[in-house]
C-alpha positions in Angstrom: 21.8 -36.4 28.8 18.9 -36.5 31.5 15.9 -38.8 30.4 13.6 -35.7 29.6 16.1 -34.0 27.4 16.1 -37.6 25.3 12.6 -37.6 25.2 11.9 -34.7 24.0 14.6 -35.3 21.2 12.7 -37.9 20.1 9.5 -36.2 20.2 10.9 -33.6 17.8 12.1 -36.5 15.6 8.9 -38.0 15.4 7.8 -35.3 13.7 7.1 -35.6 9.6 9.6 -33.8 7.6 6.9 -31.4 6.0 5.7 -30.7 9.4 8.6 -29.5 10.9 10.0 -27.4 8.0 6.6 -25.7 8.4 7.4 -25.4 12.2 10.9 -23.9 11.2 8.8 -21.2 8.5 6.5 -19.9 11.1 9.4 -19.9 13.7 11.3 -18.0 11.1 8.5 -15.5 10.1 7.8 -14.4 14.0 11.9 -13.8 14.2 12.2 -12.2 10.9 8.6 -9.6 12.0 10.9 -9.1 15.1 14.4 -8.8 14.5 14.6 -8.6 10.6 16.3 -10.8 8.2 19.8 -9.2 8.8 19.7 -9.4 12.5 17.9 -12.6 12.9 20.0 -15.4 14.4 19.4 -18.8 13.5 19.5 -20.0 17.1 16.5 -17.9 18.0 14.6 -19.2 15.0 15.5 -22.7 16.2 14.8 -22.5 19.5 11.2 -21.0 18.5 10.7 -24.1 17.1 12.1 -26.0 19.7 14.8 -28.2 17.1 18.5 -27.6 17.3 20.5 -25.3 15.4 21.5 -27.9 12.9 17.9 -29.2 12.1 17.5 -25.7 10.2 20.3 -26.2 7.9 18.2 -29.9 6.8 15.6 -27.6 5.2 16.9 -24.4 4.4 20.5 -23.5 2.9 20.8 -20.0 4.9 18.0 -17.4 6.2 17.6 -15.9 3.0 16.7 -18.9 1.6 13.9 -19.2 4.0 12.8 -15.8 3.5 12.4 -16.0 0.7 9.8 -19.2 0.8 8.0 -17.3 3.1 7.7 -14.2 1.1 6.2 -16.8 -1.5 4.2 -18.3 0.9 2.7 -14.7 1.9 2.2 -13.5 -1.8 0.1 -16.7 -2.7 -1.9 -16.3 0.3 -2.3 -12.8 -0.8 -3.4 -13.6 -4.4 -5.7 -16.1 -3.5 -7.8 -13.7 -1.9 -7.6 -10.9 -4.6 -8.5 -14.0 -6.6 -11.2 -15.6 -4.4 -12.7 -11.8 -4.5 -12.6 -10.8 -8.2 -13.8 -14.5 -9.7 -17.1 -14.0 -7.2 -19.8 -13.5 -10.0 -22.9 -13.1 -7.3 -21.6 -9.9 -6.8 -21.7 -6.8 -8.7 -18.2 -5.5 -10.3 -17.9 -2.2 -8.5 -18.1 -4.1 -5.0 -15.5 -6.8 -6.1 -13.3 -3.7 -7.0 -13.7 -2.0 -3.5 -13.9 -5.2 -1.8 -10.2 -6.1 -3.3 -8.5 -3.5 -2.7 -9.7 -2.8 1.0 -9.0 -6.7 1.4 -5.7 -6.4 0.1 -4.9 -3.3 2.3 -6.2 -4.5 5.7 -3.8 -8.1 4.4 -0.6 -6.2 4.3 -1.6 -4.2 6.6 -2.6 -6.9 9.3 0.8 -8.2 8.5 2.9 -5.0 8.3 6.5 -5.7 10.2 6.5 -9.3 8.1 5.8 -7.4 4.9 8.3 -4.6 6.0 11.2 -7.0 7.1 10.9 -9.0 4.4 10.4 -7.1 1.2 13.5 -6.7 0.4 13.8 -10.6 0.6 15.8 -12.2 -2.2 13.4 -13.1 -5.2 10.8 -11.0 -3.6 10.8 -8.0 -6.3 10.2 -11.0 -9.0 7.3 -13.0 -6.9 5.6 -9.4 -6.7 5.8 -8.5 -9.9 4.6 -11.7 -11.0 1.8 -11.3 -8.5 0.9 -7.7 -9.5 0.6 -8.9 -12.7 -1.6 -11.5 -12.3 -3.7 -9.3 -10.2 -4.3 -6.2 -12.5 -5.1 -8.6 -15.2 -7.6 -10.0 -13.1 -9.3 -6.4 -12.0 -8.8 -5.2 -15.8 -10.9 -7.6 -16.5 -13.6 -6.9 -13.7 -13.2 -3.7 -15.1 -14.2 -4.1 -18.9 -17.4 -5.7 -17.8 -18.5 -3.1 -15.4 -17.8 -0.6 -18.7 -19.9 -2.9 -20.6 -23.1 -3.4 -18.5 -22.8 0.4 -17.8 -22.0 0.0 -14.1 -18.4 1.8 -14.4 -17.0 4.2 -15.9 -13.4 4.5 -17.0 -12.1 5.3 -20.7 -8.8 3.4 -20.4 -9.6 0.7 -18.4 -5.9 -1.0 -18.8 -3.6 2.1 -18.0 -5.9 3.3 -15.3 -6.0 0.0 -13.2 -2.2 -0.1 -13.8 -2.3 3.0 -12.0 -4.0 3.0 -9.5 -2.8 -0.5 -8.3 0.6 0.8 -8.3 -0.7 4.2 -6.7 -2.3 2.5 -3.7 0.1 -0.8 -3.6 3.0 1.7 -3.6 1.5 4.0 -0.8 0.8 0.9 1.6 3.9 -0.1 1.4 6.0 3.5 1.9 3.5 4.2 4.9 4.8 0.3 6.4 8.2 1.2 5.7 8.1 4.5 7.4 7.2 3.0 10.4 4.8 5.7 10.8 1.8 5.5 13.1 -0.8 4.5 10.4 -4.6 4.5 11.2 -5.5 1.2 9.3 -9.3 2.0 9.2 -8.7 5.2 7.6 -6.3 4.0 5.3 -8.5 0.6 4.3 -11.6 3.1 3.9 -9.4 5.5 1.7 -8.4 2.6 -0.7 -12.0 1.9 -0.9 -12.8 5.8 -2.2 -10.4 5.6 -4.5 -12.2 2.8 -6.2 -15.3 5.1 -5.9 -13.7 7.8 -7.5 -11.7 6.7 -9.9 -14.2 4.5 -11.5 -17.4 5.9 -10.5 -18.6 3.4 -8.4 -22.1 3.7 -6.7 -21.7 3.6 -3.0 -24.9 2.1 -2.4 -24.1 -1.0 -5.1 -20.4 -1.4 -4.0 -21.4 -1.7 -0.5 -22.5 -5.5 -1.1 -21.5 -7.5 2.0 -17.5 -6.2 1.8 -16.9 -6.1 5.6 -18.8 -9.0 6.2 -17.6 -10.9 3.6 -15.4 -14.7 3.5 -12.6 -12.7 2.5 -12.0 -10.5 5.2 -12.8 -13.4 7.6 -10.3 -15.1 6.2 -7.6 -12.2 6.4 -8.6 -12.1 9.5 -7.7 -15.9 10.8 -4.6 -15.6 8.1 -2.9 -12.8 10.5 -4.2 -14.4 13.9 -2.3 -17.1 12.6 0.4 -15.3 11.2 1.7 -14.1 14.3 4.3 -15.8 14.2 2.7 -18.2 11.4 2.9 -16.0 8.1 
């Protein structure tokens, strides 16, 4: 073994354990946005990583079982900004409502082939639901108190956000999957309407700072990162 083959062997050893299975997840999300989880080899996620094939099996039992950490990974990321959004009480409900849901779209959006490749990962269908979940109970509530200042308007607040969460969630997704060209300011602006519509939304009110806002800076730095780093 030639002395800078050793050395960098023990560079990579040096490394603390947390570190370098979170060198071994982003490795494995840029391979899995690539090739897909079927046709992903373990070497390449490896050698993105620059360990040896054998360090992977240390942390993860197969690529499933990464994939599916990083599908949890990507779901908390994306509840912490529905949530970081809805729980803002400086702003009015009707911009919280289009400001989550054009979020939410220009997330999954920003992060398309991950989201594509891996949403059939295994436990995915359960973190999502669970997820969903927590997110229509959050804009439900949002809801109920733009009924009762007299901001919104919507006669069954609980059915109709079940609705039209699954309505636009649902169409996101298809478009991803389709692998259809897909104009992402159209489609971010359209999930926005919606909102407008469907709850009777003022444009002028719901316009409050939603494309300048911390959360779309941060979905921004989340997908710069998650090139690779998801």
């Amino acid at each position: 073994m030639s002395r800078r083959k050793f050395e960098r062997k023990r560079v990579r050893e040096a490394k603390p354990q947390q570190e370098r299975r979170s060198d071994l997840l982003n490795a494995a999300a840029a391979i899995f946005s690539r090739d897909g989880v079927a046709d992903a080899k373990i070497e390449d996620i490896t050698a993105f990583a620059n360990v040896s094939k054998g360090t992977f099996y240390l942390y993860f039992r197969s690529k499933d079982d990464a994939a599916a950490e990083l599908w949890r990974r990507y779901i908390d990321e994306f509840i912490r900004i529905g949530e970081s959004i809805l729980k803002d009480q400086a702003v009015s409900a009707g911009a919280r409502l289009v400001g989550v849901f054009e979020t939410l779209t220009q997330f999954v959006l920003s992060n398309a082939a991950f989201h594509r490749n891996l949403y059939r990962a295994a436990e995915a269908e359960a973190v999502k639901a669970a997820a969903n979940q927590r997110l229509i109970d959050l804009i439900g509530a949002v809801v109920h108190q733009g009924v009762e200042t007299g901001e919104l308007s919507c006669e069954q607040p609980e059915l109709t956000v079940r609705m039209m969460f699954h309505g636009v969630c649902d169409s996101v997704n298809d478009l991803i999957r389709s692998k259809q060209p897909i104009r992402a300011d159209v489609l971010i602006r359209t999930a926005g309407r919606v909102v407008h519509t469907v709850f009777g939304v003022e444009k002028r009110r719901a316009s409050h700072n939603v494309k300048g806002s911390s959360s779309t800076r941060v979905v921004k730095a989340y997908s710069r990162a998650g090139k690779g780093r998801v």
